[in-house]
N, C-alpha and C positions, 0 to 999 in steps of 0.2 A: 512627450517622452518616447525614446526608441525603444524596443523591447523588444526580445528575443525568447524560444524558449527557456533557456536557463533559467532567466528573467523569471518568469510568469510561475513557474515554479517555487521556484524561492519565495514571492510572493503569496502565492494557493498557501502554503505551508505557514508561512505569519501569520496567515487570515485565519487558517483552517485547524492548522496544529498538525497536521498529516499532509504526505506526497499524493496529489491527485490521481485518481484513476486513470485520466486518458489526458494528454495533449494533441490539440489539431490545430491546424492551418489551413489557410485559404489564402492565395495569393492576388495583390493587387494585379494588374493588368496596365498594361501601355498597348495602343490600336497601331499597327503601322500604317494601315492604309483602309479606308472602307468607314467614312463618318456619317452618322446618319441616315445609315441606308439599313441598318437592323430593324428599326419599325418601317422600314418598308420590303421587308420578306427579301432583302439583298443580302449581300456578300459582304464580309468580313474578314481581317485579316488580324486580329490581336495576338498576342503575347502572353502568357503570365511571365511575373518580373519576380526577383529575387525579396520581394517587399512581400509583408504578409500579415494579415491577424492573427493573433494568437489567441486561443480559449484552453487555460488547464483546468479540470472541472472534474466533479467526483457526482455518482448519484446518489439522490436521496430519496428516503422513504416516502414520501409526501409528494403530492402532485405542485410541487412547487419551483420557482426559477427565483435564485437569489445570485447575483452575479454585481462586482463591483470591477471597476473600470481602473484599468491603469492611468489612462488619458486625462478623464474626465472625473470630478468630484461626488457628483450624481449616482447612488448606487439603485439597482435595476432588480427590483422584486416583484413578482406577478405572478397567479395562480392561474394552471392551465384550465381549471374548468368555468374560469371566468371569461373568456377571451372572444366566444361568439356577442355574450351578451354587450361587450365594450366593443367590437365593431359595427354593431347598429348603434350605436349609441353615439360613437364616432360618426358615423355616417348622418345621424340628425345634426348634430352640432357644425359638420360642415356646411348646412344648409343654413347656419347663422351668420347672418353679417357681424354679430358681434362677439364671436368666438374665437377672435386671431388673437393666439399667447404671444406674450408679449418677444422682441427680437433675443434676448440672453433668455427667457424661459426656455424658451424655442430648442435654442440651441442647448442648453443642459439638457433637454429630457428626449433630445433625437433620437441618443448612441441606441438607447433600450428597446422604442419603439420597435427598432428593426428584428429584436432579438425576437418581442411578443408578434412580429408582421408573419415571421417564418411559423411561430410556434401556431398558428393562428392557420395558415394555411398546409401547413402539415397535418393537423386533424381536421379540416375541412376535407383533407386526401385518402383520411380513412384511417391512418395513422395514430396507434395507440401510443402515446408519450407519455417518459417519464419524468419526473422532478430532477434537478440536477444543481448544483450550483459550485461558484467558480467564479475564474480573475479570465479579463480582458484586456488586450492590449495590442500593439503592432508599431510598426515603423512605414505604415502606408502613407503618405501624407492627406491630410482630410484636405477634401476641395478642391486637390490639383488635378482633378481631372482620371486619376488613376483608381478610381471605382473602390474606393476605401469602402464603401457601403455595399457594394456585393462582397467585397472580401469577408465584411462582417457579415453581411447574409448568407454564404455558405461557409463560413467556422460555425456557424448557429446551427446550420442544416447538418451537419457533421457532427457537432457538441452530441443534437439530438437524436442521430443516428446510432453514435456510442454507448448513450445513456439508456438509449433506448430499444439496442439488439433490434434494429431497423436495417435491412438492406441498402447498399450505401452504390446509388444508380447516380451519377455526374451528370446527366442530361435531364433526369426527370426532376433531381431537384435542385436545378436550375431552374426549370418551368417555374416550379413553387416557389422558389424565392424571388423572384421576377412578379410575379402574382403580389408576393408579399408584400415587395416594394409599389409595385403599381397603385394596390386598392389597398394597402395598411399606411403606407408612408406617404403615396399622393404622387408620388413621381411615375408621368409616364413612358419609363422607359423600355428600352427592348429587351434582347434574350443576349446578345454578346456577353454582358459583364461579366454575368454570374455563370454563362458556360465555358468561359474561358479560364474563370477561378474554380471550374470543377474539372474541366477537362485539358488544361498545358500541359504538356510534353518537356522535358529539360532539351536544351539543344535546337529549338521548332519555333516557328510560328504557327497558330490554327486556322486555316480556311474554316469558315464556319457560312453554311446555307443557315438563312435564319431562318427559311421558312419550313425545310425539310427537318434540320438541328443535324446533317449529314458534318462530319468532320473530317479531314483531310489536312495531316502535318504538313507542315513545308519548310525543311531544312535554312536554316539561317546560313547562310554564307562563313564559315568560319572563320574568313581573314575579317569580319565584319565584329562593329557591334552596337549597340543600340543606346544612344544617350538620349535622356529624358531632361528635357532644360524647363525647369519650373519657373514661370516667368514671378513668382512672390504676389501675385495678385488673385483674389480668388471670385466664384461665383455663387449666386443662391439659385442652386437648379430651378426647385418648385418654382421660386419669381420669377424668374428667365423668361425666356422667349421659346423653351424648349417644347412645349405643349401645343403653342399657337404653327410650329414651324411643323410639329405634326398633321393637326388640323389641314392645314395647306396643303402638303400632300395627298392626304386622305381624299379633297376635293379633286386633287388632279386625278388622283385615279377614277375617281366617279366620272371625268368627264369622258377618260377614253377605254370607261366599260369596264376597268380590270381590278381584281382583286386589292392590289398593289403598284406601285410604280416597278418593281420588280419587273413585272411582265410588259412593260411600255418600250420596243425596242427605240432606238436614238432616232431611226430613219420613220418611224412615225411619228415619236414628239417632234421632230425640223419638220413632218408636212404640218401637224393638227398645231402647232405652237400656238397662232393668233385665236385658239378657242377659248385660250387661260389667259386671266388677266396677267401683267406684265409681274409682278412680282411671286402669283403661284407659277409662272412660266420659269422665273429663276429660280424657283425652288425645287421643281421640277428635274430641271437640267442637270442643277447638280446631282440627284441621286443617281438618275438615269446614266449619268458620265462617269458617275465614281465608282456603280456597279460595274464597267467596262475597266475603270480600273485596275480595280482588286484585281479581278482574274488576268488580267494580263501581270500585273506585281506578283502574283502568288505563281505565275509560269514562267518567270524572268527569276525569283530566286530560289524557285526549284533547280533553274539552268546554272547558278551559279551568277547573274549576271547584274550585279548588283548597283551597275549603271544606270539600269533602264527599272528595274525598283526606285533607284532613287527619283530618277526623272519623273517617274508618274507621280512622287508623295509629291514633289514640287507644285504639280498640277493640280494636285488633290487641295492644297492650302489654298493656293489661288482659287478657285473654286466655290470653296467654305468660303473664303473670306469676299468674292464681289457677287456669288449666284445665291448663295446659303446664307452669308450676311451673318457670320457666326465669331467671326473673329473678334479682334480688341487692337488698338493700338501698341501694347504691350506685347499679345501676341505676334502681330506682324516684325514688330522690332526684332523678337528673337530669334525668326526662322532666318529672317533676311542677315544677321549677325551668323547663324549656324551655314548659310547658304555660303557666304562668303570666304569660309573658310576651305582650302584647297582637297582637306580631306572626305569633307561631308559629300554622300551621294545622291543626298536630299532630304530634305526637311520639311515636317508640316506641322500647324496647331491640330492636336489630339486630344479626345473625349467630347465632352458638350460645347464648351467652345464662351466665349465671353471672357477670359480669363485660367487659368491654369497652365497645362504644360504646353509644349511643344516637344516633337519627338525628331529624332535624325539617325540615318543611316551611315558608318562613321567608319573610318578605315581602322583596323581595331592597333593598329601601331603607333598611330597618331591621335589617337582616344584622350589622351592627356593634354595634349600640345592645343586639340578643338575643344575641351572643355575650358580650358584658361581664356582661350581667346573669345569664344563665343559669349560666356561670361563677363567678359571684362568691356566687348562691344556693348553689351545688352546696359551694361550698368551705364555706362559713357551715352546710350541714346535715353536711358527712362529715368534713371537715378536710383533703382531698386537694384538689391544682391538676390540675383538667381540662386535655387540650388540645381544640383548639376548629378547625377546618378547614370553611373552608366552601368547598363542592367543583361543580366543574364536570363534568358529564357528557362523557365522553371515547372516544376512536375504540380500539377494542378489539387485540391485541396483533399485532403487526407487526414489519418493522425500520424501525428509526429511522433 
């Protein structure tokens, strides 16, 4: 279901009997350029996008979270002073081999998780919280890649913020729900998501240092615009390959002394290459190469130069897909459909990679003209209907 504020209002009010105290947002995100280089203290260049979670919510008296999903069936109630004791508890039954819920359990009782992941490391922060409860919803699509799960992790941090006359910091509680997700949800991912869904700019892309959290806008090209081509195929992160491709890196850097592959200039991974076996050597390359990227992408559409932006995502897919090994057949199909058309100034597969979207840089007058056609290639090589959103850069998460 799509949903909107109005939406979510109208809703509160059926549920509730009354107009909610506060509505917030937290916007999905699309990466232009810079994959896989956030857990390695690299550079980034994401978006937020015109897509969003929505939480209208009222507090209550009681230290409680009672919150019901537009999306999903599964309604999400959970006491805050119960929530250290359920993540040691969490924590032993990971260490079961035979504690994996079942595949549709799984997936009903995810959405909540992430509400109790933030609630849980907010007062791990020191952070006095209050009960609150409320309707959930959005029009991010789950699984394509465009960080549906940080949107929902900072509408949560925000919810909380309101409910709870908490100072509302875009970077710090990012950390925390990055935390959230890493050791409440199990996915190891980095800081981009959720700092792009607290700190977008309308009009911008964010340079984002993942290691300093240093932020620096960079003007999108205005004759430009950004299409998000959803290839209809999705992934299961946690299952992925997303962990082990961490691991790899992590080794690379231990082999040449540094913190992160961040710090490993190109002209030293070409001398020390044959230290790493051949496949942490292509995992290697790509981060190392894609951080040279970015910053050259992020000083090419500063300049207005929207060529040499595109050129490098080209490079960046290429990349991901024979160094990073991250791609999909579906993927590949779509950029090479988006590449082919005369107005795109480059295209790559964005987010974790396996399935989901693909992004391109799109003359903003022929924006219609490359959606049809891109579309219509992609169906003609896979046999799936794309969807196709061409997205506006947007103000990062708030109340509405």
């Amino acid at each position: 279901m799509t949903l909107c504020r109005e939406d979510l209002i109208a809703m509160f009010k059926a549920r509730f009997g009354q107009a909610p105290e506060w509505v917030v947002r937290a916007p999905g995100r699309v990466n232009l350029i810079g994959e896989h280089t956030d857990y390695n203290d690299g550079f980034v260049l994401p978006l937020a996008i015109d897509r969003a979670v929505w939480i209208a919510l009222r507090r209550r008296d009681d230290r409680r979270v009672v919150v019901e999903s537009a999306d999903f069936p599964a309604r999400g109630e959970f006491g805050l002073d119960d929530l250290a004791g359920e993540h040691a508890r969490r924590g032993e039954d990971a260490r079961r081999p035979d504690q994996t819920l079942p595949e549709k359990q799984a997936a009903a009782v995810a959405w909540y998780e992430y509400l109790k992941g933030v609630a849980w490391t907010l007062q791990g922060a020191g952070y006095r919280l209050s009960g609150w409860e409320g309707v959930v919803g959005g029009d991010v699509p789950v699984g394509a890649g465009l960080s549906s799960s940080a949107a929902l992790e900072m509408a949560t941090a925000r919810a909380f913020a309101a409910a709870s006359d908490l100072p509302w910091d875009p970077a710090r509680m990012a950390r925390l729900a990055q935390k959230a997700e890493n050791q409440w949800v199990g996915v190891n991912c980095g800081i981009m998501d959720q700092l792009i869904s607290g700190c977008g700019k309308a009009g911008h892309a964010v340079l984002i240092d993942c290691r300093s959290l240093e932020i620096q806008q960079v003007p999108v090209p205005p004759e430009t615009v950004v299409v998000v081509l959803d290839t209809a195929t999705r992934r299961g992160l946690v299952e992925s390959a997303y962990n082990q491709r961490r691991a790899q890196c992590e080794a690379a850097a231990r082999v040449f002394g540094v913190r992160a592959l961040r710090d490993v200039p190109l002209e030293d991974f070409q001398r020390r290459v044959a230290e790493l076996d051949p496949e942490t050597a292509r995992r290697a390359r790509h981060v190392i190469t894609e951080n040279e990227r970015t910053l050259l992408a992020a000083a090419a559409l500063r300049n207005g130069d929207a060529s040499t932006a595109g050129r490098l995502m080209n490079q960046s897919h290429q990349s991901l897909r024979d160094d990073y090994e991250v791609s999909s057949p579906a993927l590949d199909a779509m950029v090479e459909a988006a590449q082919a058309h005369p107005a795109c100034y480059g295209a790559r597969m964005t987010g974790a990679g396996f399935g989901g979207c693909a992004v391109a840089l799109v003359q903003a007058d022929a924006a219609d003209d490359f959606s049809r056609f891109t579309a219509a290639e992609y169906t003609r090589r896979i046999g799936k209907v794309p969807s196709v959103y061409v997205c506006k850069p947007t103000d990062g998460a708030d109340i509405a």
